[in-house]
C-alpha positions as a printed Julia matrix, in Angstrom:
69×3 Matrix{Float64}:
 204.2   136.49  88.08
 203.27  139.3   90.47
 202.51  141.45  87.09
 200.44  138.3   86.07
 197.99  138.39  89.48
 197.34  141.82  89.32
 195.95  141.65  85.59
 193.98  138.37  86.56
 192.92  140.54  89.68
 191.63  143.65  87.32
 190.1   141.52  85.27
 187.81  139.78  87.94
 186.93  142.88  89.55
 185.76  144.57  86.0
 183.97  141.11  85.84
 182.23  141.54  88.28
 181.49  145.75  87.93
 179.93  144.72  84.72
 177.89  141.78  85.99
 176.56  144.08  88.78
 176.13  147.04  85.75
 174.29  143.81  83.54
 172.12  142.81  86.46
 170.73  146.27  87.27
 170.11  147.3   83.74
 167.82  144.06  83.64
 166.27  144.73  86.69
 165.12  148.52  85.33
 164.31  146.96  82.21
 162.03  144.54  83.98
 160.91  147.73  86.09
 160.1   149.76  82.78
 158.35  146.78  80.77
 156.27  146.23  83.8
 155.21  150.22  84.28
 154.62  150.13  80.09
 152.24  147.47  80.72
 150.68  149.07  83.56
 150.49  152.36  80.93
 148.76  150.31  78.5
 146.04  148.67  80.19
 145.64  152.15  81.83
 145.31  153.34  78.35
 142.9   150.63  77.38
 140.6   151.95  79.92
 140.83  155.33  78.95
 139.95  154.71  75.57
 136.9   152.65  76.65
 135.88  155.06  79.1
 135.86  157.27  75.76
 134.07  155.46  73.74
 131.35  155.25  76.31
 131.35  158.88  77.02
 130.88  159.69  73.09
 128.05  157.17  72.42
 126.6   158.57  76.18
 126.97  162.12  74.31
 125.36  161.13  70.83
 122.39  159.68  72.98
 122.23  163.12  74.88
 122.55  164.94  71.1
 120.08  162.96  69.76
 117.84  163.21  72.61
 117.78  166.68  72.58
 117.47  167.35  68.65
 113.85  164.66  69.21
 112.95  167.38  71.96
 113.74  170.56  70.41
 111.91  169.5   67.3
């Protein structure tokens, strides 16, 4: 019976090491999603801020070919 306890015993404790393991692997999963987000939108802005600076530069180019002509 005493043999009995002490597997019931181990087996809560490992229960509850892996819930503990579980519930912080979700929480950096929630951490990572959340900063991959954050990386796209950032990345959404960089490619509009890209876009803007190209057309800005084929305004310059063109700009300058009218002048030079």
């Amino acid at each position: 019976m005493q043999d009995l306890m002490l597997q019931l015993e181990t087996a809560r404790e490992e229960r509850v090491s892996a819930l503990k393991e579980f519930m912080r692997l979700k929480n950096e999963l929630a951490r990572t999603q959340r900063r991959c987000d954050e990386l796209r939108a950032e990345n959404g802005g960089l490619k509009q801020a890209l876009l803007v600076s190209e057309t800005e530069l084929q305004t310059l180019h063109a700009y300058a070919g009218e002048i030079a002509q």
